[in-house]
C-alpha positions as CSV (number, residue, x, y, z in Angstrom):
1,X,26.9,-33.7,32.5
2,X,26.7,-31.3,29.5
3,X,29.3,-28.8,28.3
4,X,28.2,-25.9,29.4
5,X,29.8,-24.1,26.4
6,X,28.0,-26.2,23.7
7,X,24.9,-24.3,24.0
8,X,26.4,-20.8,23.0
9,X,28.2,-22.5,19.8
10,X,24.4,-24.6,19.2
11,X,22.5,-21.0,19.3
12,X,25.0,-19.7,16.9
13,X,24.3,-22.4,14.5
14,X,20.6,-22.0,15.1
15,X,21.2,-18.2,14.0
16,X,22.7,-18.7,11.2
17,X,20.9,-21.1,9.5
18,X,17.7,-18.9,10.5
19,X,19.6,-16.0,8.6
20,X,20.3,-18.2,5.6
21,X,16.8,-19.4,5.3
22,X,15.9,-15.8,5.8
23,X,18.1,-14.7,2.8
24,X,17.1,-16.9,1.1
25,X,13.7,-16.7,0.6
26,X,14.1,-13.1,0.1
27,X,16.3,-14.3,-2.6
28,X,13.2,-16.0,-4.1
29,X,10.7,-13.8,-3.8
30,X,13.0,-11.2,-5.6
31,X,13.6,-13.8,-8.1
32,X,9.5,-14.2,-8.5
33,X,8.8,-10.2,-8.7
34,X,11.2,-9.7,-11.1
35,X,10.1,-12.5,-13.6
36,X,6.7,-11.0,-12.5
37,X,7.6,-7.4,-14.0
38,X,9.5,-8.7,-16.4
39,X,7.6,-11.8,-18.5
40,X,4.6,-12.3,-17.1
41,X,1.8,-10.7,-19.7
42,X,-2.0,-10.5,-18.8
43,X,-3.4,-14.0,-18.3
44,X,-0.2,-15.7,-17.9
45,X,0.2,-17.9,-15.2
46,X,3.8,-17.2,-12.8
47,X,5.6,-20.8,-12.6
48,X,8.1,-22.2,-10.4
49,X,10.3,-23.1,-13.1
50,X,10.2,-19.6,-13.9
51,X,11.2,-18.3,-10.7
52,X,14.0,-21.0,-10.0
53,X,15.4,-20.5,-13.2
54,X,15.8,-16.9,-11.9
55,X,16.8,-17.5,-8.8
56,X,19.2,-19.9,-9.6
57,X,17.5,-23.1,-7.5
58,X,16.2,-26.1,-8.3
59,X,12.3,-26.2,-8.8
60,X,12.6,-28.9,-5.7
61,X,14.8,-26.7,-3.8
62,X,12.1,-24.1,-3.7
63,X,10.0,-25.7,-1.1
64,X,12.8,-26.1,1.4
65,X,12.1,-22.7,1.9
66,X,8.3,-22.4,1.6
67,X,5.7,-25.1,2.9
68,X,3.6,-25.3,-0.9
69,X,2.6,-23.1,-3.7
70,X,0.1,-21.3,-1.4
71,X,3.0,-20.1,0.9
72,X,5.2,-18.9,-2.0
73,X,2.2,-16.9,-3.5
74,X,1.4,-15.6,-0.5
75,X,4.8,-14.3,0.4
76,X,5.1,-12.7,-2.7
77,X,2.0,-11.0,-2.2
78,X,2.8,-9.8,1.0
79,X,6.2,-8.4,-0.5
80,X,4.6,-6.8,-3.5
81,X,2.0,-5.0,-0.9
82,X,5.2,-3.9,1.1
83,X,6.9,-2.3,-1.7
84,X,3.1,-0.5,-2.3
85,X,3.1,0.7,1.5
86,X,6.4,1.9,1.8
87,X,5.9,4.2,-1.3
88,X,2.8,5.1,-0.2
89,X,3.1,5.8,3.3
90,X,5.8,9.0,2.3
91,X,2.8,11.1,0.5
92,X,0.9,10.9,3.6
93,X,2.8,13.5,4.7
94,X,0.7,16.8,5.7
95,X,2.1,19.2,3.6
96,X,0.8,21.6,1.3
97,X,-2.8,22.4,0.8
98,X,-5.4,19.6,1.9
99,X,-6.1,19.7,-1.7
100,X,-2.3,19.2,-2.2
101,X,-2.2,16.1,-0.4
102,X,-5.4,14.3,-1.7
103,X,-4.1,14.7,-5.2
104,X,-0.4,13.6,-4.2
105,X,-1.6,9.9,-2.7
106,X,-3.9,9.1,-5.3
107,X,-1.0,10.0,-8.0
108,X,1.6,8.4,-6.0
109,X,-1.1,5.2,-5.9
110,X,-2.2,5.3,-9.3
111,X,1.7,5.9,-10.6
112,X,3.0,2.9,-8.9
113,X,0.1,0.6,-10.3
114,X,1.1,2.2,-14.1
115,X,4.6,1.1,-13.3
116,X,3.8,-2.3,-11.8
117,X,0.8,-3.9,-13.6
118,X,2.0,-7.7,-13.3
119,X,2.6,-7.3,-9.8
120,X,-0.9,-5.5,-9.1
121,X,-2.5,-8.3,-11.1
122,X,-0.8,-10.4,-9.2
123,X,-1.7,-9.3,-5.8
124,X,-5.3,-9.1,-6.7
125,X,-5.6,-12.9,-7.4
126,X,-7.3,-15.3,-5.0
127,X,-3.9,-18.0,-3.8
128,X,-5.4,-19.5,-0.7
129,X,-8.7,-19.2,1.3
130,X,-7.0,-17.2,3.9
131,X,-8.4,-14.4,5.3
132,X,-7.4,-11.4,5.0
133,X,-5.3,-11.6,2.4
134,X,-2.2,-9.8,1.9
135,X,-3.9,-7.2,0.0
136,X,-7.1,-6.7,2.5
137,X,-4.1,-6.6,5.2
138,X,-2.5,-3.8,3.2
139,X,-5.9,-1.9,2.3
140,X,-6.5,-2.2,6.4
141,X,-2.9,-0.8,7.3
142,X,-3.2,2.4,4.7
143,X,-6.6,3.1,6.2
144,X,-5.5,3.3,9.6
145,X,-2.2,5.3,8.2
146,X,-4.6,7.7,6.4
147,X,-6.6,8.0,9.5
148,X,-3.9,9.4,11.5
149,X,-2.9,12.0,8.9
150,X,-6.6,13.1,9.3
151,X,-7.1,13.1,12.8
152,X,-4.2,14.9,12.5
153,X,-5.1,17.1,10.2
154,X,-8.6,18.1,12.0
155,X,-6.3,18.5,15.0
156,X,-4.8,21.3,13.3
157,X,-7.6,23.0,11.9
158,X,-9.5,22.3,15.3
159,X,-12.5,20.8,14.0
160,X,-14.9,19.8,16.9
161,X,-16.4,16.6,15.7
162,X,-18.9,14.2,17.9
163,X,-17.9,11.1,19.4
164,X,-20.1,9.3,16.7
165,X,-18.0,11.0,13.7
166,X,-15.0,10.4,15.5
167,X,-15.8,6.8,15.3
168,X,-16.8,6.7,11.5
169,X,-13.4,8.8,10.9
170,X,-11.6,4.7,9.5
171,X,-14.7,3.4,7.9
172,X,-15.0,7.0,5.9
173,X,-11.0,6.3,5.6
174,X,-11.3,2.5,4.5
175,X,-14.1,3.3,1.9
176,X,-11.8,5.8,-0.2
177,X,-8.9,3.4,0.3
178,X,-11.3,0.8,-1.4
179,X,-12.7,3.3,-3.8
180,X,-9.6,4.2,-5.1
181,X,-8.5,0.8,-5.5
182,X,-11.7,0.0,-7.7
183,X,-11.3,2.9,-9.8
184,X,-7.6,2.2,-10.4
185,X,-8.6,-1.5,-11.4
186,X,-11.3,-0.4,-13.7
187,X,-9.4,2.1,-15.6
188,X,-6.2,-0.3,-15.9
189,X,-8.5,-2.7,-17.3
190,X,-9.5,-0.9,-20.3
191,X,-8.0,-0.9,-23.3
192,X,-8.3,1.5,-26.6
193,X,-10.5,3.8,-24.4
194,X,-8.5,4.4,-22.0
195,X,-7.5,7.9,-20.6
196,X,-3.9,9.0,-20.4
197,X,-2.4,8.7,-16.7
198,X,-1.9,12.3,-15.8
199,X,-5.7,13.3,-17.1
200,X,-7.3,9.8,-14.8
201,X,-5.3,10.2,-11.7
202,X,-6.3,14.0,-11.7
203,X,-9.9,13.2,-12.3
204,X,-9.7,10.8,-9.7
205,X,-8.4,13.3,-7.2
206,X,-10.6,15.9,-7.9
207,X,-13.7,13.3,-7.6
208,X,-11.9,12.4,-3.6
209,X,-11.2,15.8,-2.9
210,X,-14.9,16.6,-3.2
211,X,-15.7,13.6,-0.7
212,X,-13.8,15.5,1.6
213,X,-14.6,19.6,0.7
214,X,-18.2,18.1,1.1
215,X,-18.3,16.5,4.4
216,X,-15.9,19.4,5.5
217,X,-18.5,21.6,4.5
218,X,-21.5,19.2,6.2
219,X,-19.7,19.7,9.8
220,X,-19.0,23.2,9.6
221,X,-14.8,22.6,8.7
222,X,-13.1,25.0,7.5
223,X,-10.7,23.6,5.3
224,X,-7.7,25.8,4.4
225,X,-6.3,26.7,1.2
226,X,-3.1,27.3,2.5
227,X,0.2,25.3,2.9
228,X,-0.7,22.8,6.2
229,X,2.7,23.2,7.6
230,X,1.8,27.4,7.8
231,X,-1.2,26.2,9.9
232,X,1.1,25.7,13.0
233,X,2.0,29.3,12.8
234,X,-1.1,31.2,14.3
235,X,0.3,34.4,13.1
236,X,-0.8,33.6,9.6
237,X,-4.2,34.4,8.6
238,X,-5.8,30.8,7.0
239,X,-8.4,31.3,4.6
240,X,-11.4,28.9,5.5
241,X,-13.0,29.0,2.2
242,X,-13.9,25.7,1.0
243,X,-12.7,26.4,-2.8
């Protein structure tokens, strides 16, 4: 027969190796996004000797924690787009004007690529032929976040949209998340033509916010130039004009 108690000390074991491993290849992937920020130039390639040099392991002892290159790329991908969401999702907020909050996600987006251009290159490139990719995963998850904040937002200001709108509400959503994206690539990528930050990521509001003034306008909603969180208060007058 078995001793009954060598199962809770066996789990325990299994735990904490799990939790090592775990740590570990956090421990790595930090490793790889800082030698990412910090070395890695336009064109240059991220190595492993590089990021076990960094993370104080032996090039070998890197794939006890990962299956292959693939899997390392990919998980550092995944934790670059994670840093990306979590800064994000906080400016989805509905506060202020409508206008307000257009122009605070795109300059929380295009901020955060300006301060991390090795890691955006770097989550941009093709590592495996998985699909979706970390990034397409990421561009997915912001859509459907930006989708509630609409839905939410036509909640408040009691739009009365047909089912077939309803439904093109996150492929609307997923087109400006992809738009953005492009533009933010194509203006990163030039060079003595380039426009300062502050000037592009207000142009590239301005062109978003008119998406939205225009179909606002299209379905008869009135969009209010007034603070959202005043909405709620149906004392206040809102002014509907679409300015």
């Amino acid at each position: 027969m078995s001793d009954g108690g060598s199962r809770p000390k066996a789990d325990g074991r299994k735990r904490r190796w799990e939790q090592h491993n775990t740590d570990r290849r956090r421990h790595i992937i930090d490793a790889a996004m800082t030698v990412l920020a910090r070395d890695i130039a336009p064109g240059e390639r991220l190595t492993t000797a590089q990021i076990s040099a960094e993370a104080g392991v032996h090039r070998t002892g890197l794939y006890r924690h990962f299956n292959d290159r693939t899997d390392l790329d990919t998980t550092i991908q995944r934790a670059i787009c994670s840093e990306l969401t979590a800064t994000l999702v906080t400016s989805f907020e509905l506060t202020g004007t409508p206008r307000d909050v257009v122009h605070r996600v795109v300059s929380t987006y295009v901020r955060w690529v300006a301060e991390h251009p090795a890691w955006t290159r770097f989550v941009e490139q093709d590592v495996s032929d998985q699909s979706p990719t970390p990034l397409e995963e990421t561009n997915a998850l912001l859509a459907e976040q930006l989708e509630v904040s609409v839905a939410g937002f036509l909640a408040l200001v009691h739009a009365d949209l047909t089912a077939d709108d309803w439904s093109l509400v996150r492929p609307w959503v997923a087109g400006l998340v992809s738009y953005c994206m492009g533009a933010v690539r194509s203006w990163s990528g030039q060079t003595e033509s380039r426009t300062g930050l502050d000037h592009f990521a207000t142009f590239l509001a301005d062109t978003i916010w008119l998406q939205v003034k225009g179909l606002g306008a299209s379905r008869g909603i009135a969009i209010p130039q007034v603070p959202l969180e005043s909405v709620v208060d149906e004392t206040k007058p809102i002014d509907g004009s679409l300015q």
